[in-house]
Backbone as a printed PyTorch tensor [residue, N CA C, xyz], in Angstrom:
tensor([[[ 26.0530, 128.3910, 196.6750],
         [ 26.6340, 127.5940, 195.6080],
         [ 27.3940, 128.5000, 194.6410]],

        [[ 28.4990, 128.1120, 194.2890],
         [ 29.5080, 129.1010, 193.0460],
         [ 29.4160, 128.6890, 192.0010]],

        [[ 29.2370, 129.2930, 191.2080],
         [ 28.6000, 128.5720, 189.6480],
         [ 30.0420, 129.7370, 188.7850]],

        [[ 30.9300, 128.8290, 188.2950],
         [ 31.8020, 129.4290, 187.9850],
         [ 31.7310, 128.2480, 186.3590]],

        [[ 31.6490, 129.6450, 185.1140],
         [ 31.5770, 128.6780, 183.7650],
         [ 32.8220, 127.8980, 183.1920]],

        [[ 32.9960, 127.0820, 182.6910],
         [ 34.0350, 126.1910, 182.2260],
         [ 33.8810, 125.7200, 180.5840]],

        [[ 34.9030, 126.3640, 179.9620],
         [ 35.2760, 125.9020, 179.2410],
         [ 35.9390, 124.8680, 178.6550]],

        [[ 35.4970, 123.6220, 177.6980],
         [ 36.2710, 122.4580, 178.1610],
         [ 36.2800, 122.1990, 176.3030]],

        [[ 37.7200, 122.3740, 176.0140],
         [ 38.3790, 121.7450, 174.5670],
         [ 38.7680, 120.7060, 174.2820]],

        [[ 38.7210, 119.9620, 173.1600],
         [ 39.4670, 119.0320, 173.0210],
         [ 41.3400, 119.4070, 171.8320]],

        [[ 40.3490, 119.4470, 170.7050],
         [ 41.4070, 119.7250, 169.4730],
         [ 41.0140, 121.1280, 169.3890]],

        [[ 42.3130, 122.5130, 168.9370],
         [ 41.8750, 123.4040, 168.2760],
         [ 42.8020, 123.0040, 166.9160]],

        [[ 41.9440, 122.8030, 165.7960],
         [ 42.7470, 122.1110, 164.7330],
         [ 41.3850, 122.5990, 163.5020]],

        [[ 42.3090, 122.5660, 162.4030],
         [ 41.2840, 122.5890, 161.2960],
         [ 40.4290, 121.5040, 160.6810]],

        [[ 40.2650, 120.9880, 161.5200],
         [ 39.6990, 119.2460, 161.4080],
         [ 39.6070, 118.2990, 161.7830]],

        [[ 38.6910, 117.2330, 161.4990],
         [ 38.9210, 115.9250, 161.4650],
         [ 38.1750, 115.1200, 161.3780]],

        [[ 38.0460, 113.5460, 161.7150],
         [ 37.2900, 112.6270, 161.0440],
         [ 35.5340, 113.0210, 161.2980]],

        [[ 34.9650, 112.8160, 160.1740],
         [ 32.8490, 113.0080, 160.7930],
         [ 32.9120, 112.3600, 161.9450]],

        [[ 33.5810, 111.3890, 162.5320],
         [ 33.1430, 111.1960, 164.1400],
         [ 33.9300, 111.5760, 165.1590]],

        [[ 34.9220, 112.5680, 164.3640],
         [ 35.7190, 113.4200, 165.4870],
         [ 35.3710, 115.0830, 165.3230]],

        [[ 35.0310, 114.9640, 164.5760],
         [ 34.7520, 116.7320, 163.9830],
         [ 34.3060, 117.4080, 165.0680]],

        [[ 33.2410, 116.7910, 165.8540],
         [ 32.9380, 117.4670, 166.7000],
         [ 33.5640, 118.3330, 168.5890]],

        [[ 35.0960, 117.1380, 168.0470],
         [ 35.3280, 117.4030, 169.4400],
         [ 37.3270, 118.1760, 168.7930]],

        [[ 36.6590, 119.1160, 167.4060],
         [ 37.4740, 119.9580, 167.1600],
         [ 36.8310, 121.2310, 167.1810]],

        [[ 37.7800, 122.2200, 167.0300],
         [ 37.4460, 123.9270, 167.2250],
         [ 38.4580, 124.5400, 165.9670]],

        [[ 38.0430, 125.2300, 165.8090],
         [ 38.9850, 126.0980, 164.2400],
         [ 40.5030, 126.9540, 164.7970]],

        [[ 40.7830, 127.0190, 165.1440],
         [ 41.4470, 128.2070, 165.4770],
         [ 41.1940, 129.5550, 165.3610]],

        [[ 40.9560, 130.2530, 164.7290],
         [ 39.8370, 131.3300, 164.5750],
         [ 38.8640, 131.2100, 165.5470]],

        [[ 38.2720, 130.0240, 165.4700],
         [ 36.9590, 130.2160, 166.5020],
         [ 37.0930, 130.4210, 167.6590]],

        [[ 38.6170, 129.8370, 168.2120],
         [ 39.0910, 129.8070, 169.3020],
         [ 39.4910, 131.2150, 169.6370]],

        [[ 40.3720, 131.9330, 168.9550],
         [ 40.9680, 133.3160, 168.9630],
         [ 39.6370, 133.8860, 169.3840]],

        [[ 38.8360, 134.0020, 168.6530],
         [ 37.5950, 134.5190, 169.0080],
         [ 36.7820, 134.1140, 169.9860]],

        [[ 36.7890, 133.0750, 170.8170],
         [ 36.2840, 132.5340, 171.9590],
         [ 37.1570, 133.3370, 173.1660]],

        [[ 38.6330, 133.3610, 172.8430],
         [ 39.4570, 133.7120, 174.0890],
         [ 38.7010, 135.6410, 173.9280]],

        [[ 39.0230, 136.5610, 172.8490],
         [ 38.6070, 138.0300, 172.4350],
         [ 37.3750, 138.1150, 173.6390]],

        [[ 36.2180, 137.4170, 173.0100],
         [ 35.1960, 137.4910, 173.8940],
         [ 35.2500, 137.3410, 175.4040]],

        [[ 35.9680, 136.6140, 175.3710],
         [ 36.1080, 136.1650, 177.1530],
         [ 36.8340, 137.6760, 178.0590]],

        [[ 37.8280, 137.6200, 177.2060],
         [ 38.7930, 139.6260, 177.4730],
         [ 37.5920, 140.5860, 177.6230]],

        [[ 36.9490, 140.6780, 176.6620],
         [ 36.2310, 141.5920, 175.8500],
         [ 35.3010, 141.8770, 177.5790]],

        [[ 34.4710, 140.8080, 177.7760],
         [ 33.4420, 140.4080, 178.5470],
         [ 34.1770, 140.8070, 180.2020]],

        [[ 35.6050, 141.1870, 179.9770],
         [ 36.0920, 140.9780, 181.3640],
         [ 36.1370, 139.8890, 182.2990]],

        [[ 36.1180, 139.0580, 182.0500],
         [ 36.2230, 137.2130, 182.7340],
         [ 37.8220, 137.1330, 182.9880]],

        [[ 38.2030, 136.8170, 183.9470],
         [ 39.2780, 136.1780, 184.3970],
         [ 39.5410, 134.7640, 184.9400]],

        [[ 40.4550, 134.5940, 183.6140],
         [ 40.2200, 132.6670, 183.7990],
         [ 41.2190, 132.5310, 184.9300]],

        [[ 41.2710, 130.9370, 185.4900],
         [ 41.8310, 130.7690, 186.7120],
         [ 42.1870, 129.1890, 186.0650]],

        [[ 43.1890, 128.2390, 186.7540],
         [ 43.4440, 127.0750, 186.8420],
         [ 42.4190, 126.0570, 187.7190]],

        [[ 42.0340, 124.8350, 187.0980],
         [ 41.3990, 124.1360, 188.5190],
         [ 42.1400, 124.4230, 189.6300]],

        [[ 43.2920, 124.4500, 189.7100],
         [ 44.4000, 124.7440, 190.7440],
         [ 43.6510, 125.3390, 191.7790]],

        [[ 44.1970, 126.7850, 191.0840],
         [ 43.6880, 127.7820, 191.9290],
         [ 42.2290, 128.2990, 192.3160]],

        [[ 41.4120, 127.2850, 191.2320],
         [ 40.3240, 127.6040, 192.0990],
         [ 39.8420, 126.7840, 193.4780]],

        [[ 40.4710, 125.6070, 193.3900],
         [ 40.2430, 124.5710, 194.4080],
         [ 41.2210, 125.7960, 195.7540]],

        [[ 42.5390, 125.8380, 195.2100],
         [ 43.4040, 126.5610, 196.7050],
         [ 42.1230, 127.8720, 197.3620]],

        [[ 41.7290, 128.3170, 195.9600],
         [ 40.8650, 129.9000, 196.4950],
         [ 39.5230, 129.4880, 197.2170]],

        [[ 39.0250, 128.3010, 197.1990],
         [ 38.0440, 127.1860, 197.6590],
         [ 38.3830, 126.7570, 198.9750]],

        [[ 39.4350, 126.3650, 198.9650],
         [ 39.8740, 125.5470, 200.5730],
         [ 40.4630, 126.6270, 201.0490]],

        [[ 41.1000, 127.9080, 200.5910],
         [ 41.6190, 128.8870, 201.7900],
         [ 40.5880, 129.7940, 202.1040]],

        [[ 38.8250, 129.6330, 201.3140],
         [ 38.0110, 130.3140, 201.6580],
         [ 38.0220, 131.7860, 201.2580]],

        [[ 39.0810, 132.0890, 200.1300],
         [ 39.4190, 133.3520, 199.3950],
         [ 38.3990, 133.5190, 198.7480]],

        [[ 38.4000, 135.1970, 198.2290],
         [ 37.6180, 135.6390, 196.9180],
         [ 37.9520, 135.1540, 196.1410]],

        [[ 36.8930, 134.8970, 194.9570],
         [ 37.1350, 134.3780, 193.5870],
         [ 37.4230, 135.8900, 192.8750]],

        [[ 38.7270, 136.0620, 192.0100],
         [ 38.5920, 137.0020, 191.0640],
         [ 37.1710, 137.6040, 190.2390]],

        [[ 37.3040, 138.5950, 189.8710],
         [ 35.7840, 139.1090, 189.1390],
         [ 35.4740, 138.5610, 188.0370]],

        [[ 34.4140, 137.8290, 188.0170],
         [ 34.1940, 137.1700, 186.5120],
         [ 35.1170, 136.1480, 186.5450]],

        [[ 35.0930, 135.0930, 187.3570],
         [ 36.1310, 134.0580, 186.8510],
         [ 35.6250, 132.8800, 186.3870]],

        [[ 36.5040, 132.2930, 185.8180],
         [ 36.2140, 131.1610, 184.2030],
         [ 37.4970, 130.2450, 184.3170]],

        [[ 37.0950, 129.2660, 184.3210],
         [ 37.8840, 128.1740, 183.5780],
         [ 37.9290, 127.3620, 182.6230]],

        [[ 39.1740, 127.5920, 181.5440],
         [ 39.3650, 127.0620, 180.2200],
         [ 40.3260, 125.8990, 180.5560]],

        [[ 39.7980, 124.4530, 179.7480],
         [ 40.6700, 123.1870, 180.1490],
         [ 40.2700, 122.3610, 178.6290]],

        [[ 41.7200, 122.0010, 178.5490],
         [ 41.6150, 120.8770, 177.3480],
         [ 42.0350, 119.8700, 177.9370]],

        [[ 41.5680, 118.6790, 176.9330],
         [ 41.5990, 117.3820, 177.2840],
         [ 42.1890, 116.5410, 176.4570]],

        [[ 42.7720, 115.4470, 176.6360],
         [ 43.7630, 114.6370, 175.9280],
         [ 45.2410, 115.0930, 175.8760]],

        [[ 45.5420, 116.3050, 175.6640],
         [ 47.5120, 116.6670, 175.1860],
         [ 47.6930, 115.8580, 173.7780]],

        [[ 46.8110, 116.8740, 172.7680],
         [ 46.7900, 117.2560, 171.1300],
         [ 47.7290, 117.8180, 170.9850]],

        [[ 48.8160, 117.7120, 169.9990],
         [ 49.5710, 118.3190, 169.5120],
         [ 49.2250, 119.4260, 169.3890]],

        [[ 48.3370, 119.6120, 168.1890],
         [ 47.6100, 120.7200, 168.1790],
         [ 47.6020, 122.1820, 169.2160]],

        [[ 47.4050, 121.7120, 170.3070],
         [ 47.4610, 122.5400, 171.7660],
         [ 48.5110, 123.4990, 171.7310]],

        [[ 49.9130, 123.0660, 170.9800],
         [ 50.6190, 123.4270, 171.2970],
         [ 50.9130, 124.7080, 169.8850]],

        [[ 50.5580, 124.0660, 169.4270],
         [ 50.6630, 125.1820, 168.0880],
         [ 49.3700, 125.9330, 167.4340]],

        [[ 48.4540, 125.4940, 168.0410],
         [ 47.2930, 126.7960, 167.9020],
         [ 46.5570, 127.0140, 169.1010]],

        [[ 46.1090, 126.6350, 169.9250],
         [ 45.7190, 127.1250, 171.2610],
         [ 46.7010, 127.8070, 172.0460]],

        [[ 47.8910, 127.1780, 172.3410],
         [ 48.8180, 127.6070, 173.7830],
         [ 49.4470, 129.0930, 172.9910]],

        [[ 49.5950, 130.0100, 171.8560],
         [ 49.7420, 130.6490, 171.2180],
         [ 48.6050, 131.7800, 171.7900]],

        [[ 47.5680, 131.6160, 170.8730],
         [ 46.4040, 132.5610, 171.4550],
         [ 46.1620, 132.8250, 173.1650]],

        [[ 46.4830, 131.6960, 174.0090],
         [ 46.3940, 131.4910, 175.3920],
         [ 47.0360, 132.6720, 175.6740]],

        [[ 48.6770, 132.7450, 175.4240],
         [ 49.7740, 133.5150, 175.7100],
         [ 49.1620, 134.9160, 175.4130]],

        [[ 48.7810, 134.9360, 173.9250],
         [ 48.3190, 136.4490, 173.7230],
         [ 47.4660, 137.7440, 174.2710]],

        [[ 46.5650, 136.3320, 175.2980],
         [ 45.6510, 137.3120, 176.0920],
         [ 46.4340, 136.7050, 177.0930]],

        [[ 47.0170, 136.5000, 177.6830],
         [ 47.8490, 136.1320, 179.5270],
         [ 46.8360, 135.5760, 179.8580]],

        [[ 46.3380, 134.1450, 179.1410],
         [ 45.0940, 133.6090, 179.8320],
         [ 45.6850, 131.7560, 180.2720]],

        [[ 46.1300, 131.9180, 181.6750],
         [ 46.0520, 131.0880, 181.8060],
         [ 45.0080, 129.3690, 181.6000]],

        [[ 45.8840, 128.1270, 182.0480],
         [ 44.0910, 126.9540, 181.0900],
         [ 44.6820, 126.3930, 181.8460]],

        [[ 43.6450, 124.8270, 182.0080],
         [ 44.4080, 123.6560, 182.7200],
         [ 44.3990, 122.7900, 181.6460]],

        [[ 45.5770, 121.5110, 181.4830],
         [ 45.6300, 120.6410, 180.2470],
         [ 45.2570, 119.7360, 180.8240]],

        [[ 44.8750, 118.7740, 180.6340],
         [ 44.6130, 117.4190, 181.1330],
         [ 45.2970, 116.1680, 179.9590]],

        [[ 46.3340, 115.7220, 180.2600],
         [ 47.1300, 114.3430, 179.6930],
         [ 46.9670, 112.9280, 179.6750]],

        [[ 46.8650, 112.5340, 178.0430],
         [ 46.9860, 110.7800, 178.4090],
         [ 48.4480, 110.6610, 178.5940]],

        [[ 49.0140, 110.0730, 179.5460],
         [ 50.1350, 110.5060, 179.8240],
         [ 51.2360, 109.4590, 178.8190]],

        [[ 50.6460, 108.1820, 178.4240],
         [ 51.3430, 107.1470, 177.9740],
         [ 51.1500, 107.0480, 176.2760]],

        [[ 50.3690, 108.5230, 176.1330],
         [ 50.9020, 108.3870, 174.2590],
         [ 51.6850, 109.4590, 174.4960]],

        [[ 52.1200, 110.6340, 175.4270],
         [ 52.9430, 111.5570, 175.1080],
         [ 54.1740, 111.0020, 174.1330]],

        [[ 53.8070, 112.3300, 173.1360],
         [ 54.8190, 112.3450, 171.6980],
         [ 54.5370, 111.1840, 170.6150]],

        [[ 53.3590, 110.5680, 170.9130],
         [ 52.9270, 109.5130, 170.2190],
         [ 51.8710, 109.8230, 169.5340]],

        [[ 50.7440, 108.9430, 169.5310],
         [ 49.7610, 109.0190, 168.8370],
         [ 48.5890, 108.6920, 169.5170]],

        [[ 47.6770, 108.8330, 168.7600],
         [ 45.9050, 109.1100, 169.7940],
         [ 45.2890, 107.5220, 169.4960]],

        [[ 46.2270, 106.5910, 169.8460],
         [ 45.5780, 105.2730, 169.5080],
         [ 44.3230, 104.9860, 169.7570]],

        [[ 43.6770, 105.2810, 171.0390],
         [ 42.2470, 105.2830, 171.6010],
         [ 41.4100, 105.5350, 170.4900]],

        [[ 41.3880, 106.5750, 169.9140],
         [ 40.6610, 106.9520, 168.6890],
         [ 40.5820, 106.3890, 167.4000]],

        [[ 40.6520, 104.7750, 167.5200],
         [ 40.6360, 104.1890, 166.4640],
         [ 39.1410, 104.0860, 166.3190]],

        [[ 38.1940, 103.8330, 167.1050],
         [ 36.9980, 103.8580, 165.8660],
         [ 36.4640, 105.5350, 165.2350]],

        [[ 37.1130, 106.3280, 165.9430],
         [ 36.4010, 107.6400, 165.0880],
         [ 37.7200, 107.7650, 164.0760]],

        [[ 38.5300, 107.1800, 163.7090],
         [ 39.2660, 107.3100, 162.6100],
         [ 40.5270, 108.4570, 162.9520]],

        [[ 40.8600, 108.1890, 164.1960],
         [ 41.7150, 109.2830, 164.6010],
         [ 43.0820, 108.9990, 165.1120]],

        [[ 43.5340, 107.7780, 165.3030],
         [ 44.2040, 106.9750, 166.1720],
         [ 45.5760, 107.6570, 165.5960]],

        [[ 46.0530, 108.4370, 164.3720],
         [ 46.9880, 108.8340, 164.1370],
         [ 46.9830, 110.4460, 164.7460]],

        [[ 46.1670, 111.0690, 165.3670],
         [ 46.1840, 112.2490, 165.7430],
         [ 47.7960, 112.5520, 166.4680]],

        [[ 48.6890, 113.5020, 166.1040],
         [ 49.7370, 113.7080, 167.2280],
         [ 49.4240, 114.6450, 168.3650]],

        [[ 50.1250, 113.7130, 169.2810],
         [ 49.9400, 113.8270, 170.9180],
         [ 51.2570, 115.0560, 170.9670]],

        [[ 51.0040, 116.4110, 172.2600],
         [ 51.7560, 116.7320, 172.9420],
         [ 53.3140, 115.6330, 172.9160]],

        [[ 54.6650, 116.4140, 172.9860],
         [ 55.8650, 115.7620, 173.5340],
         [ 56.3870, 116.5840, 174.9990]],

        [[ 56.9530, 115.6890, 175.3670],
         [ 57.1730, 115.9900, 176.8010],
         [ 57.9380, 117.3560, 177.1550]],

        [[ 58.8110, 117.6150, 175.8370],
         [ 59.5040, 119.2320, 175.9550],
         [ 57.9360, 119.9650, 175.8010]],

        [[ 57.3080, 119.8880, 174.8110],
         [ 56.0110, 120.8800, 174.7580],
         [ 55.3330, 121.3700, 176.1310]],

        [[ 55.4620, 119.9540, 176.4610],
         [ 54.5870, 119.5880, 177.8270],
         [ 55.1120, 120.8430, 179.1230]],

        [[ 56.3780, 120.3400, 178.8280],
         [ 56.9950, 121.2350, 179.9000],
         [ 57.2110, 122.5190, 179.8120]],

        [[ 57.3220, 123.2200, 178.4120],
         [ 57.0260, 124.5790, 178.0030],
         [ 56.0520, 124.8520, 178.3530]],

        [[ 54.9560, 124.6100, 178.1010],
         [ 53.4880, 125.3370, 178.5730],
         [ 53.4110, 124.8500, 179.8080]],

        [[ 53.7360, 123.9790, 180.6180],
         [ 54.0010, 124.0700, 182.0280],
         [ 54.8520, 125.5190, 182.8400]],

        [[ 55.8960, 125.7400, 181.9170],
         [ 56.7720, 126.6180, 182.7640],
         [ 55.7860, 128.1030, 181.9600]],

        [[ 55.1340, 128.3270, 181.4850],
         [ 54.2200, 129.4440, 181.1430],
         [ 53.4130, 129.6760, 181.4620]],

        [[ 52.9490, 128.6570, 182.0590],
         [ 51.7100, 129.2370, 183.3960],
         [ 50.7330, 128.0240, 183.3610]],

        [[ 50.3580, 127.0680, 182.0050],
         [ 49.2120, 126.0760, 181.7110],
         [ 49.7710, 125.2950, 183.2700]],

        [[ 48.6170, 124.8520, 183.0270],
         [ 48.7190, 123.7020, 184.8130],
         [ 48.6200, 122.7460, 183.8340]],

        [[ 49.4630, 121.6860, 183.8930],
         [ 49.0630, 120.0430, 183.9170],
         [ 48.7390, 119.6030, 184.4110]],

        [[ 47.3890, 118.8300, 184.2100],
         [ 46.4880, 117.5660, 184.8050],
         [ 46.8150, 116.4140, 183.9660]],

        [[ 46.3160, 115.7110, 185.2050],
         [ 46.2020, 114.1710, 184.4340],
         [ 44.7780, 113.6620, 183.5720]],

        [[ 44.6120, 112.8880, 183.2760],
         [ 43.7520, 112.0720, 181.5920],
         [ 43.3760, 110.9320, 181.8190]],

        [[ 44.2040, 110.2260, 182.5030],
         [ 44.2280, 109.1350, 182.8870],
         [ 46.1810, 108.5460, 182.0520]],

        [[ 46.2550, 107.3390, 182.1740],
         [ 47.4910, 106.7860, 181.3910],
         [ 47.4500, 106.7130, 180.2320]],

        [[ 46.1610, 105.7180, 179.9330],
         [ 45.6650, 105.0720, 178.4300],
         [ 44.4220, 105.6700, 177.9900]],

        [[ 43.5240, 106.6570, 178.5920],
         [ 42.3160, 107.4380, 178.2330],
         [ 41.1860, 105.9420, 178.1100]],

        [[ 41.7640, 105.5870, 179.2970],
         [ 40.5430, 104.4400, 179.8950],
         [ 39.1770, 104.8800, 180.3810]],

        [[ 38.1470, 104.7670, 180.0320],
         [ 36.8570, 104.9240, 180.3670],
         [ 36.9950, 104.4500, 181.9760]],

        [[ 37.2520, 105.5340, 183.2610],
         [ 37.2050, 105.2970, 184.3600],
         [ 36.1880, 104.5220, 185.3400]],

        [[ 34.4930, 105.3700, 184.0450],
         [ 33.8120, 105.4420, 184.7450],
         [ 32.9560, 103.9010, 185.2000]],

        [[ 33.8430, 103.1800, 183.6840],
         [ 33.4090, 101.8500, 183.6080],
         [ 33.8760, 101.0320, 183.8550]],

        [[ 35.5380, 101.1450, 184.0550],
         [ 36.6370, 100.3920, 184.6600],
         [ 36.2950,  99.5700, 185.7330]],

        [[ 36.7940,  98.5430, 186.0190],
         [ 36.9460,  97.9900, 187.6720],
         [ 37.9540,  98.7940, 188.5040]],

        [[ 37.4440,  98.9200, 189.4780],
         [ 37.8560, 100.1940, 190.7970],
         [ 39.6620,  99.8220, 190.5380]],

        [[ 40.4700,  98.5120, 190.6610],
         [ 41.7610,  98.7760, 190.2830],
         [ 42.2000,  99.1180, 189.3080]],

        [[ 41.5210,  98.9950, 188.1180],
         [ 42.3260,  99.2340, 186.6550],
         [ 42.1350, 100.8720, 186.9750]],

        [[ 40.9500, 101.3860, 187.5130],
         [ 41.0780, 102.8040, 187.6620],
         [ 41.9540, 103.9300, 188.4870]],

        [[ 42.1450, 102.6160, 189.1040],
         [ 43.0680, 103.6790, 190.4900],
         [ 44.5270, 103.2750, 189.7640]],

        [[ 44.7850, 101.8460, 189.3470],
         [ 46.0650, 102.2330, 188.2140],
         [ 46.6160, 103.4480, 187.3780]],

        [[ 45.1470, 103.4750, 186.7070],
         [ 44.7780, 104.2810, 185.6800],
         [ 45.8320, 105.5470, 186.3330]],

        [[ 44.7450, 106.0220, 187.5390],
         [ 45.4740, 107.4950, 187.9970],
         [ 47.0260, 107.7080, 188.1460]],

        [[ 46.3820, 106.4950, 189.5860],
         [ 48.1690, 106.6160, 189.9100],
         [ 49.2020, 106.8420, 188.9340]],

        [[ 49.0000, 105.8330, 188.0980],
         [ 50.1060, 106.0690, 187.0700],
         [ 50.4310, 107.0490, 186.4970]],

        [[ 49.3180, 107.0490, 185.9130],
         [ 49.3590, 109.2950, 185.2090],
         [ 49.9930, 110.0570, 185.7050]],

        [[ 49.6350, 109.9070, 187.0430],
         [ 49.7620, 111.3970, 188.0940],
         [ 51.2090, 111.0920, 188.5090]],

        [[ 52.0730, 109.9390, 188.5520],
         [ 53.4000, 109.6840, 189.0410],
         [ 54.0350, 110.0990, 187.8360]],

        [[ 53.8110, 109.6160, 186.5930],
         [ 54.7270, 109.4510, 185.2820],
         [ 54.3310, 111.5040, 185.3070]],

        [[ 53.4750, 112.1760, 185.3640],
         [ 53.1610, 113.3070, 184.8980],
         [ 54.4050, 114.2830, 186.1230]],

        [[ 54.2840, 113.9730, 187.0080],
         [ 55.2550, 114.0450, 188.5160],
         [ 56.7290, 114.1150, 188.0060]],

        [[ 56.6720, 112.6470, 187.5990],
         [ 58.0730, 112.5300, 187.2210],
         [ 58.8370, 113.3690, 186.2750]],

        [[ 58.0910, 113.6240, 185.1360],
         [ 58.1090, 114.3140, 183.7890],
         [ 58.6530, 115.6030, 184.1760]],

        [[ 57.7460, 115.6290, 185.4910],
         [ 57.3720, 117.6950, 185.0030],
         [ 58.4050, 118.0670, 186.4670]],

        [[ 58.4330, 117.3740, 186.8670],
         [ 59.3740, 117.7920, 188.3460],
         [ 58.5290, 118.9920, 188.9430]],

        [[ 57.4530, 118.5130, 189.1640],
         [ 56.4590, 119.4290, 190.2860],
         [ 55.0540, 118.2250, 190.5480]],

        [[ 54.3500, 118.8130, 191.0740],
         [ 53.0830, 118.3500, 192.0400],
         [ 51.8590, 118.0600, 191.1730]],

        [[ 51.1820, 117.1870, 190.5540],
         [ 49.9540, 117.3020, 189.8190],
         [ 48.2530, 117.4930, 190.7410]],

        [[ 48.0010, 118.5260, 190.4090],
         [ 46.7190, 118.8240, 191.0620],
         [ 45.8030, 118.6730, 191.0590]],

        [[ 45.6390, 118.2150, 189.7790],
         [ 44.2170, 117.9880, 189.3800],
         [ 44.3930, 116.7290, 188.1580]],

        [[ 42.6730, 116.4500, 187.8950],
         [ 42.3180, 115.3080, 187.0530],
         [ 41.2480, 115.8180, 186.1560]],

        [[ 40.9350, 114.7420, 184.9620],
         [ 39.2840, 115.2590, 184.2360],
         [ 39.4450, 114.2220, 183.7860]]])
């Protein structure tokens, strides 16, 4: 069995609502999360490539780790994907694909629904820098509770509109 650790973000932001607070990180804390990871010698990898290094039956790099955020926060783009660059640490993003450049409507009962979302130039900058884009789902539909079509909507859609967007292959999901 490969027990490879994962890091999984939402916001790196200086805040937000008491029922979102928790699924933020400081920036600082983050800088200092990536230091440690260098420090420790860990080499992060993409779901990507760990699935290809999985199915071609390759070595895993020494110490390897995967860092992945979730939703496509504005945020991402101006305090995480920054620090990312600084250590050459590649991440995987995972996208609601149908607020890109919009807003975090889902998050209306934790008081968040105005959060800004990733825009599709962002999107595609940290695409062409190494971040892998994943899909989120479309609308950040609870999959797990969905009826089997609203879910396979769900994907499909993501993963075509994310396709379309980015003019390459989407690999992965969360």
């Amino acid at each position: 069995m490969i027990n490879i650790p994962i890091l999984n973000y939402h916001s790196i932001s200086l805040g937000g609502t008491d029922r979102f607070i928790k699924f933020t990180l400081h920036p600082e804390t983050f800088a200092q999360h990536m230091k440690l990871i260098s420090e420790q010698g860990y080499t992060p990898i993409t779901v990507k490539d760990f699935a290809q290094l999985m199915r071609n039956s390759s070595p895993l790099p020494n110490k390897p780790i995967i860092i992945t955020f979730d939703d496509g926060f504005a945020d991402f783009y101006n305090s995480a994907f920054p620090i990312l660059q600084g250590f050459h640490f590649p991440a995987t993003l995972f996208v609601v694909t149908e607020n890109m450049g919009g807003r975090s409507k889902w998050l209306k009962p934790e008081g968040e629904e105005d959060r800004r979302m990733l825009t599709w130039f962002q999107l595609s900058d940290v695409q062409r820098a190494g971040i892998e884009c994943g899909t989120h789902s479309a609308t950040h539909t609870h999959l797990d509770t969905a009826k089997p079509e609203i879910a396979r909507q769900e994907i499909i859609c993501s993963k075509d509109t994310l396709e379309q967007k980015l003019g390459s292959p989407v690999h992965s999901m969360a």
